[in-house]
N, C-alpha and C positions, 0 to 999 in steps of 0.2 A: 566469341572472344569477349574480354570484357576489358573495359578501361576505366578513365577518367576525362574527361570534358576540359582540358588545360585553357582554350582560347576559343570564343568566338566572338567574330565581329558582326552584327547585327544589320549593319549596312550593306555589307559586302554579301551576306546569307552563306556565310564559310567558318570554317574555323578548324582546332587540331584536338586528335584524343591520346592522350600518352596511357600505351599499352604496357604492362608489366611484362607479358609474354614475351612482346619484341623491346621493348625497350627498347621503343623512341615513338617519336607522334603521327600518328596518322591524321591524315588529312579528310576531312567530308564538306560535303554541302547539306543545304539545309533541306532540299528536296529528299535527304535520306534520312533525316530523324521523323520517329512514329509516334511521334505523341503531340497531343496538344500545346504545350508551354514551347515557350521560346528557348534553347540549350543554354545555358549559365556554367562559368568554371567551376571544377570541383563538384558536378552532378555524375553521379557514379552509371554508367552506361555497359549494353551489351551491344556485338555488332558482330556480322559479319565480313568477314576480309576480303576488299577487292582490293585488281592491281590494273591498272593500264603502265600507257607509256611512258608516264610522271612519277610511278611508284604506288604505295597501296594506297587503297584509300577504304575507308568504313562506309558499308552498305545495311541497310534496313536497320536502324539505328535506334537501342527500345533503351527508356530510361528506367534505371533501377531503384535509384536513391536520388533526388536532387539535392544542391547543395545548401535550399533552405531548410530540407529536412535533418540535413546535415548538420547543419548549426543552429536548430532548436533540440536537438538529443542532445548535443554536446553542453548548451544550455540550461538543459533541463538535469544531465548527470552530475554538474560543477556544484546546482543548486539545489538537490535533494540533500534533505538534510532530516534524519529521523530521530534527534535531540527534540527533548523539552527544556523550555526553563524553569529550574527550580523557585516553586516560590516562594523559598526564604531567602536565598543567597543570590536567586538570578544568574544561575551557573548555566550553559548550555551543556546537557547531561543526558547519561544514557541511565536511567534509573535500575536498581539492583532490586531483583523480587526476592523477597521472606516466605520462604512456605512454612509451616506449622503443620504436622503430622501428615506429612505429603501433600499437602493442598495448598494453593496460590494462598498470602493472610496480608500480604502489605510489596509494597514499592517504597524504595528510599531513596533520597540523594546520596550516590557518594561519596559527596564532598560533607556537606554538612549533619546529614541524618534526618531532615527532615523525611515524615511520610509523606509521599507524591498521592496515593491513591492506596485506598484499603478495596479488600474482596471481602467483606462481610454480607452476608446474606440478611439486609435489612428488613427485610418481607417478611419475616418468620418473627411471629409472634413469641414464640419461643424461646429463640436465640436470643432474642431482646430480654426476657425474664430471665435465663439462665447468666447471659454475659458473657458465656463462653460458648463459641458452635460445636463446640466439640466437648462439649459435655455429659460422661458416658450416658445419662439419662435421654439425653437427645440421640446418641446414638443406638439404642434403644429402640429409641420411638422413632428414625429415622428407617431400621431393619423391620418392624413392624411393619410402616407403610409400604414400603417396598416387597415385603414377603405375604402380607396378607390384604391389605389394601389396594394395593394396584393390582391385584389379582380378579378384581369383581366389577361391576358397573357400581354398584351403589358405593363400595369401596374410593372408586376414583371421584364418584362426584362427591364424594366425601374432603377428599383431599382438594379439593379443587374450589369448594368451598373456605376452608380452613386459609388457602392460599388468597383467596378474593378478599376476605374479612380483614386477616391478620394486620394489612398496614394501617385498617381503620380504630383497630385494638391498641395499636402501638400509639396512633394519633391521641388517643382517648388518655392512655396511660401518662405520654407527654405531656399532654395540656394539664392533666390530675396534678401532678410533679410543679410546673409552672403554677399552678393556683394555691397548692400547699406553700411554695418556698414566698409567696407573697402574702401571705396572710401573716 
């Protein structure tokens, strides 16, 4: 049978469990809880039902849920919160994804429009020169590697190379760009 933990007094080693089944309190001592902690109200309990000459009372008495555990979930649902804040307007928001020809391409604020967060594939040397990742050239070259490239070992370490270099390429190309505009 299971209950809830209504009262105990810690002096006396007694207290009462209010049963839904019977609806009303059953009486125990403390020689009949099984567990280590001391009984607290509001700690969710199973037992089984005795009765003598006073009425029932709750035997071998195994706790389920206590009631600290009880009110740190309770704690923890109130204050889960899976908003960011926007950082133009400092809204707390659930941000709206932009796909572009079926693929994730950006996060926005709702409220204002700001971009939260792009999916660009900065790694690709490529996509950096083209501007666009979906540029039919790249996708091209992107069915190439996948149809005949990752088909072979020298193929893959091919690509795999290509993948290792490219952000040092893009580096190169950036700084090139920084020392032209300053000249």
């Amino acid at each position: 049978m299971r209950g809830t933990v209504k009262f105990y007094n810690a002096e006396k080693g007694f207290g009462f469990i209010f049963s839904e089944g019977l609806k009303e309190d059953i009486f125990f001592r403390i020689g009949e809880w099984k567990h280590p902690s001391v009984p607290s109200g509001n700690d969710d309990v199973e037992f089984e039902l005795g009765e003598d000459q006073k009425g029932f009372r709750a035997r071998n008495i195994q706790l389920i849920f206590s009631a600290k555990d009880k009110q740190n979930k309770v704690h923890e649902s109130k204050h889960k919160d899976d908003r960011i804040t926007c950082p133009s307007c400092g809204r707390k928001v659930v941000p709206r994804m932009v796909t572009y020809r079926g693929e994730p391409d950006k996060t926005l604020c709702p409220y204002c429009g700001t971009v939260i967060k792009t999916f660009d594939n900065n790694d690709c040397f490529l996509v950096h020169i083209y501007g666009d990742r979906h540029h039919k050239h790249l996708n091209f070259l992107r069915a190439f590697r996948d149809t005949q490239l990752m088909n072979n070992g020298i193929g893959k370490m091919t690509v795999k190379f290509y993948y290792w270099v490219s952000p040092f390429l893009i580096k190169m190309i950036s700084l090139n760009r920084k020392i032209q505009h300053t000249c």
